[in-house]
C-alpha positions in Angstrom: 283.5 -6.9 80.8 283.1 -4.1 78.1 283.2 -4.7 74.5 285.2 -3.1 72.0 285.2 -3.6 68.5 288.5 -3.3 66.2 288.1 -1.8 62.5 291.0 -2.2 59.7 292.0 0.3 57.2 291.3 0.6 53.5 292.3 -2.6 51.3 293.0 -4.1 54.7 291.5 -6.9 56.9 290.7 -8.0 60.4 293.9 -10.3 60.8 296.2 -7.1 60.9 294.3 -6.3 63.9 295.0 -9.7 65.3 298.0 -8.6 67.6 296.3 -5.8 69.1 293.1 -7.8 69.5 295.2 -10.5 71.9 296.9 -7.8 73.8 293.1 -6.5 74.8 291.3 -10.2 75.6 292.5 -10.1 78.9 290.5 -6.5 80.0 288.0 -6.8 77.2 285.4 -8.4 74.8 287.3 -8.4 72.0 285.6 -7.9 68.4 286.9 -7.6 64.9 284.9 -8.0 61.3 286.1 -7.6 57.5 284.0 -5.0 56.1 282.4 -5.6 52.8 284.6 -7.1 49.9 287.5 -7.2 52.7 289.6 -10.4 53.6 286.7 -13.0 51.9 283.7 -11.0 52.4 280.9 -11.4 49.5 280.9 -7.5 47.8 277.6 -5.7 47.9 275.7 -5.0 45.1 276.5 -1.5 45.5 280.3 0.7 45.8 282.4 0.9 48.8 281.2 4.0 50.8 281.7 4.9 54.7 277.6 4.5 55.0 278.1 1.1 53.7 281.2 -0.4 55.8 278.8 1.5 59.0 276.2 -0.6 58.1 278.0 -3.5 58.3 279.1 -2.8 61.9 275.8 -2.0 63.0 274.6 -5.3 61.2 277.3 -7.1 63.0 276.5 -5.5 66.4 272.6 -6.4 65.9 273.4 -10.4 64.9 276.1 -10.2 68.4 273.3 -8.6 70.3 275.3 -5.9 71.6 273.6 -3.0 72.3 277.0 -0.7 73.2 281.1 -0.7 72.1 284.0 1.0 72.0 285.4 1.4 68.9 289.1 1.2 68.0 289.5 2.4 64.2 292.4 2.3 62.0 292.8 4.6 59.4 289.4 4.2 57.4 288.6 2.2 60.2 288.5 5.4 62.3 286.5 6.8 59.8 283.7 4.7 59.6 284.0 4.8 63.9 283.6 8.4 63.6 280.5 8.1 61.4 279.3 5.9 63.5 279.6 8.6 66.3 278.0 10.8 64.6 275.1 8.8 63.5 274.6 6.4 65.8 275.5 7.8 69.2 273.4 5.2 71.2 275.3 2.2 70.0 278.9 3.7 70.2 281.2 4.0 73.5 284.4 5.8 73.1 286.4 5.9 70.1 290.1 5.2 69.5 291.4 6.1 66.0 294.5 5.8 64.6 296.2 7.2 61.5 293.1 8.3 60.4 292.3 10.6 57.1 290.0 13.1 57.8 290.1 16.0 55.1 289.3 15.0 51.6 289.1 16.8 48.7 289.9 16.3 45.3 293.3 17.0 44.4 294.3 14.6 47.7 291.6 12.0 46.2 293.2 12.2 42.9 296.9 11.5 45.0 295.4 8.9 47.2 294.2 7.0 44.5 297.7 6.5 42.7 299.2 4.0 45.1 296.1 1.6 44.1 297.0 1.2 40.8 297.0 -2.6 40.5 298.9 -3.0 37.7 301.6 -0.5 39.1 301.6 -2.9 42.3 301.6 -5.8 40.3 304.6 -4.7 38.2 306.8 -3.1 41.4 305.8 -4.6 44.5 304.7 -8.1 43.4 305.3 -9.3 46.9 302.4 -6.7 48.0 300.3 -7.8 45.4 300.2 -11.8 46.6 299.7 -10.6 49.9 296.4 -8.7 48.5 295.4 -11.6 46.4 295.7 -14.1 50.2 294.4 -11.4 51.7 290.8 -10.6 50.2 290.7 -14.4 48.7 288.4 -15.6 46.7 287.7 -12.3 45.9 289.8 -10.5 43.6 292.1 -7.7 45.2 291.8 -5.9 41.9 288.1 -5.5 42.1 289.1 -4.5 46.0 291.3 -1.5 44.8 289.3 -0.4 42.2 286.1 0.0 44.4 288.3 1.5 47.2 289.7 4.0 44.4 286.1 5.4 43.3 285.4 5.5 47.5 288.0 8.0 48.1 286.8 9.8 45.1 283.6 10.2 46.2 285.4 11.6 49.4 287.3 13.7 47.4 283.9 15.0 45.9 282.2 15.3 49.3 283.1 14.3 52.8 281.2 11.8 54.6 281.6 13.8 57.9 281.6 17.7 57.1 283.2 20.0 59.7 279.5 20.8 61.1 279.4 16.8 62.0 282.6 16.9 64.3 280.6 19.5 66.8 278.0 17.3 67.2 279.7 13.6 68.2 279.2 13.6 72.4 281.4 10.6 72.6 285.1 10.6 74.1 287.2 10.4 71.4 290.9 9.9 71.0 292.7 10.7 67.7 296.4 8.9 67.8 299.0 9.8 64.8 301.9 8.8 64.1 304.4 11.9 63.7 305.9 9.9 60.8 303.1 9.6 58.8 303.5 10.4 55.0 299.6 10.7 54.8 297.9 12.7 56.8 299.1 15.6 58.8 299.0 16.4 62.5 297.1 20.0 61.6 294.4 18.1 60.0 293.6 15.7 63.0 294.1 18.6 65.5 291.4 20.3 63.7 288.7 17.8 63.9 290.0 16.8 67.8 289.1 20.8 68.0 286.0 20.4 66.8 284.6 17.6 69.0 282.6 17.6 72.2 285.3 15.7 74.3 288.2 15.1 71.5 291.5 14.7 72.8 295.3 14.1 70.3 298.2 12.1 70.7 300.9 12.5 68.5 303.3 9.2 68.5 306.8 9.3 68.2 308.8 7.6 65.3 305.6 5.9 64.3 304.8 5.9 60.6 301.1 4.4 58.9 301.5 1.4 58.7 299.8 -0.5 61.6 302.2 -3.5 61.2 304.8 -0.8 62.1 303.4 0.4 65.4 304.1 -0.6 68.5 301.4 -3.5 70.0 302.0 -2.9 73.5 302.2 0.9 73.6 299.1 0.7 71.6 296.8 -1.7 73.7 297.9 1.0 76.6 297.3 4.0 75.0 293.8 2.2 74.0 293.4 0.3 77.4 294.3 3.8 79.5 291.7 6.0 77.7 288.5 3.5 77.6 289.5 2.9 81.0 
């Protein structure tokens, strides 16, 4: 049985990736981890960054003792796969993104970074903001958007994966969007699935970015029929 590990989005956690995890026990190991500061997890010493949250896979793959996965990513979650990829080749199978933000630069940073105001979420969406506070408990979700703001920042400043990077991930990769996403555009991903080795794009009808908002079982399949 093949292992495949599941990675959540920004200010997100493993349980979102819960449904889509029991859909995929059946065929596969199934694998999912909070990255650090996420759903409980102690913070590091030092800022969010893609390096960091890779390390933590790698970390998590090394205490599992598995030496190979696929890697299903959403949005940042994709990201960090994609580093990964690039990186670390000999511990990464296929990869499966979804809804994920490649381009960065600073006037999208400085965009992005506006829907993690907390005290705008607190005030307008108070509703969201409990969820956040049960969701990274006992840390504070505060602390969680505010590192996550100075992340996509740095993005903004420079890019974790630069163009040149794309050319060089061997592993088959598969870059799903969502063809009502308000945040990232299909040129953008068909760019960087133009760039790869073996890259391959799916848009997905009526499917906007939330992954509470996508369909479970036309996603295990999409992932199931591709690793398969």
């Amino acid at each position: 049985m093949q292992d495949i590990l599941l990675l959540h989005g920004a200010i997100g956690a493993k349980d979102q990736l819960d449904p889509l995890a029991e859909r995929l026990c059946a065929a596969y190991r199934v694998h999912t981890l909070n990255f650090s500061g996420h759903g409980g997890v102690p913070f590091e010493k030092e800022g969010f960054s893609i390096p960091l949250f890779a390390a933590g896979v790698l970390s998590y793959l090394r205490e599992n003792k598995i030496s190979s996965t696929h890697i299903f990513g959403y949005s940042m979650g994709g990201y960090v796969a994609m580093f990964l990829a690039r990186h670390h080749p000999g511990s990464i199978g296929k990869v499966i993104t979804l809804a994920t933000k490649f381009h960065w630069d600073e006037t999208i940073a400085a965009k992005e970074i506006k829907m993690l105001d907390a005290d705008t979420i607190f005030d307008k969406l108070p509703s969201f903001a409990n969820q956040l506070a049960l969701r990274h408990s006992p840390n504070d979700w505060k602390l969680v958007l505010e590192k996550t703001r100075n992340m996509l920042l740095g993005l903004g400043k420079q890019n974790a994966l630069q163009a040149e990077d794309y050319k060089r991930i061997a592993a088959p990769c598969l870059l799903l969007l969502g063809d009502k996403d308000k945040m990232i555009t299909a040129g953008e991903t068909i760019a960087v699935q133009q760039a790869l080795l073996h890259g391959e794009f799916r848009s997905l009808p009526g499917i906007p970015h939330p992954i509470e908002q996508v369909d479970e079982a036309m996603l295990s399949s999409l992932v199931a029929e591709f690793v398969n």
